[in-house]
Phi, psi and omega in degrees: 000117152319166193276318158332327192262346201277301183314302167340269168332292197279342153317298179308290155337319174283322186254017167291332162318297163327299184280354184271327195262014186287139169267154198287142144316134169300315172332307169274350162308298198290330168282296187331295211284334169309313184277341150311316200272319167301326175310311180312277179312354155249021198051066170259158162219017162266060211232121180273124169252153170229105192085070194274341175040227196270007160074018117016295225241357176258000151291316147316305187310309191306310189253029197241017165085033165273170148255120188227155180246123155241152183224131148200181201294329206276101156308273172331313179316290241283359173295286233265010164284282210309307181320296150328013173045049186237153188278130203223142182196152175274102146198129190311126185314316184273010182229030188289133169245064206236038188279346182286331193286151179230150179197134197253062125184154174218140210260134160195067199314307170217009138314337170301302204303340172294325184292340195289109173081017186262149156337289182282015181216148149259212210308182172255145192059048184263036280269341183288301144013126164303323190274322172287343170282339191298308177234099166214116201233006187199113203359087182253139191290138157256190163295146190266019158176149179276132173242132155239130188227116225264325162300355165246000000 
């Protein structure tokens, strides 16, 4: 892992309290219920997040009849995924090992945008990327665009 990423992991670790009890931007209420509806409108019933942070939004996924997997860098996320009985894991996106896995949509609304200029990634949402294809092993949805916004 790079000192970007490294940095990254103990912020995230500090503010996972913080970020568990925080409310979502209405923005992001509303892309989450559009991509549900797209998951839907294709039979989707699979979805991997990347940079599940306190799983808000893979808990939402959950309970609207995804079978969902999350991974992020944040050891304190992914404890507060598991508390919430969601399958969880530490592993970093661009060193992901999932090749066995399928998955018909995959949510990674602004984790992507952390990858942008790290040693082990290229551009963010960059699908060409080796590592972001492993396990998409089949038309799989992304988000129709990465948003960053410093007020949310």
């Amino acid at each position: 892992m790079d000192r970007i990423k490294e940095q990254l992991v103990i912020a995230y670790d500090l503010q996972a309290t913080t970020r568990e009890a925080a409310v979502k931007a209405p923005w992001k209420l509303q892309e989450r219920e559009e991509f549900l509806e797209r998951v839907r409108s294709r039979g989707g019933h699979t979805l991997l997040e990347i940079g599940a942070g306190p799983c808000h939004d893979s808990q939402f996924f959950r309970d609207h009849g995804l079978a969902v997997r999350c991974i992020d860098l944040s050891s304190r996320h992914v404890q507060l995924c598991r508390d919430k009985g969601l399958d969880a894991s530490v592993i970093e996106f661009c060193a992901m090992s999932l090749a066995d896995e399928a998955f018909d949509a995959i949510w990674a609304l602004n984790s992507l945008l952390h990858a942008e200029g790290t040693t082990s990634c290229g551009p963010p949402g960059d699908l060409t990327h080796p590592q972001a294809r492993r396990p998409v092993l089949h038309g799989c949805l992304w988000p129709e665009q990465l948003r960053g916004d410093l007020r949310t």
